[in-house]
DOTI-155905 format. One record per residue: residue number from 0; residue in one letter; x, y, z of N, C-alpha, C in turn. Coordinates in steps of 0.05 Angstrom, whole numbers, m for minus. Each point is the difference from the previous one (the first is absolute). Example, Ala and Ser with C-alpha at 12.3 -4.5 7.8 and 13.67 -1.06 7.14 Angstrom:
<dovexs>
DOVEX   setor   seke     n_px     n_py     n_pz    ca_px    ca_py    ca_pz     c_px     c_py     c_pz
DOVEX       0      a      264     m114      156      m18       24        0       18       24        0
DOVEX       1      s       m7       21      m14       16       24        1      m15       22       14
</dovexs>
This chain:
<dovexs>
DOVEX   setor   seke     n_px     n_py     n_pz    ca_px    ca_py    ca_pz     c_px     c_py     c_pz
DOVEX       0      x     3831      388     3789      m19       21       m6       13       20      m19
DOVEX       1      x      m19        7      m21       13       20      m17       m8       23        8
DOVEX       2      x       14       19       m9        0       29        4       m6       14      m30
DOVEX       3      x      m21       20        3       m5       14      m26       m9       23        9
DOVEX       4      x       22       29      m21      m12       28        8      m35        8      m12
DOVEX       5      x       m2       22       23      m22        9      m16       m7       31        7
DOVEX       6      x      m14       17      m20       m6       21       12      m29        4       15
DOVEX       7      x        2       18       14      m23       m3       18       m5       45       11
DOVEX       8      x      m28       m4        0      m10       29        7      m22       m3       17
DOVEX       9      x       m4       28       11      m29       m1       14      m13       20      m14
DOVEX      10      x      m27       m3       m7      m19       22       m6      m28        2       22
DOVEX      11      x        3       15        8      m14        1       22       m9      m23       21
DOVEX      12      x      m14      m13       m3        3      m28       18       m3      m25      m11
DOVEX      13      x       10       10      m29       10      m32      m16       29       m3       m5
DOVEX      14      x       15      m16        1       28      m11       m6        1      m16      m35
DOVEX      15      x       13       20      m14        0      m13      m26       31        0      m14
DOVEX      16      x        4      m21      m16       29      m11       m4        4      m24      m24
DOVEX      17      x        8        3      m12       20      m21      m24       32      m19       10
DOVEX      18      x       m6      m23      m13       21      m11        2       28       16      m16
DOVEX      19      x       27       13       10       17        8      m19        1      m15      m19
DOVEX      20      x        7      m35       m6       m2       m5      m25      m19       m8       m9
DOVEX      21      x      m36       11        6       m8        6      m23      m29       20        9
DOVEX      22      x       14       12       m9       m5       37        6      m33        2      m14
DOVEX      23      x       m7      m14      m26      m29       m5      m11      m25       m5       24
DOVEX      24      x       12      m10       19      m25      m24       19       m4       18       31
DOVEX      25      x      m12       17       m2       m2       18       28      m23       m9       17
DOVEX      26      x       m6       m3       19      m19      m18       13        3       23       26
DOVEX      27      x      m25       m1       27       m2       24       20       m3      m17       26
DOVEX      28      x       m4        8       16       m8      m14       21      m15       23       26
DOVEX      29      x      m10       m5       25       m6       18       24       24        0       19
DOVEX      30      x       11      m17        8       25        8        6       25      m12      m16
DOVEX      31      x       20       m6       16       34       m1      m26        4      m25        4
DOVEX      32      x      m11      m16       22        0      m27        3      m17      m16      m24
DOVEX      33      x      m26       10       m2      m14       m7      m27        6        6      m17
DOVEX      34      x       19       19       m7       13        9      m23       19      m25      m11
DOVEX      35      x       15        5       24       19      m24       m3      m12      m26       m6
DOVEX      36      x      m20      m12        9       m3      m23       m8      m18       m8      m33
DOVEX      37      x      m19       27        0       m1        1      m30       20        4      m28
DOVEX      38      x       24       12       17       32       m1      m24        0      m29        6
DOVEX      39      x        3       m8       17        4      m27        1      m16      m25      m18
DOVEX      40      x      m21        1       m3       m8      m13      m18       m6       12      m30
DOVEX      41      x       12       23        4        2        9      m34       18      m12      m11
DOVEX      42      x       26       m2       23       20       m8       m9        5      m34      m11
DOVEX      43      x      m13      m10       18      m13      m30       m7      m12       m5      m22
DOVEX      44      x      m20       10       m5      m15       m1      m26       12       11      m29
DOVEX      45      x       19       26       m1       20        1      m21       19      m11       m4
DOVEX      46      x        8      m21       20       25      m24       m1      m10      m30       m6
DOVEX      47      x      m36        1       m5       m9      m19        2       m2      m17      m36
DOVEX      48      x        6       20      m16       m2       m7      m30      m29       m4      m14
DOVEX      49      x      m17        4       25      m21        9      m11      m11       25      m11
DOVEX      50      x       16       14       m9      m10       36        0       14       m2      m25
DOVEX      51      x      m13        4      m24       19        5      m24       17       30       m5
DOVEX      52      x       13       m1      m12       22       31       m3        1       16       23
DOVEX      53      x       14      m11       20       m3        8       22       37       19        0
DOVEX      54      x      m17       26        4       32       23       m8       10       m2       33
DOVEX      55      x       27        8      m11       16       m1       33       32       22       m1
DOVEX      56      x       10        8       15       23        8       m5       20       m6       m1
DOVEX      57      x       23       m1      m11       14      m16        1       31       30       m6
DOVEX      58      x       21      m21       m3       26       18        5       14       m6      m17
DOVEX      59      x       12       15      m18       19       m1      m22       22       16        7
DOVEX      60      x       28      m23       m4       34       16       m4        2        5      m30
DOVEX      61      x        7       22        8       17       15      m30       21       17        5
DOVEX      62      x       18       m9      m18       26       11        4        9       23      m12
</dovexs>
């Protein structure tokens, strides 16, 4: 099983949150369990190669 961060808030009695790598795709839920499982298939569906120019973050070394 993979593991992927994400951020996550409450606004009053909705739970809303983005995958960290890709911060574009925010999706809500009623509680954090539905939250979670809607990152979850965001995350499926932007790894799916169906989504054209799909932005993400990524990490650069510089010296």
């Amino acid at each position: 099983m993979e593991k992927i961060k994400y951020i996550c808030w409450q606004d009053e009695d909705m739970w809303l949150g983005y995958l960290q790598e890709f911060p574009d795709y925010m999706t809500q839920g009623e509680s954090k369990a539905e939250l979670q499982a809607n990152l979850g298939d965001i995350y499926k569906e932007l790894n799916s190669g169906n989504i054209p120019c799909v932005r993400k973050v990524e990490e650069l070394e510089v010296a």
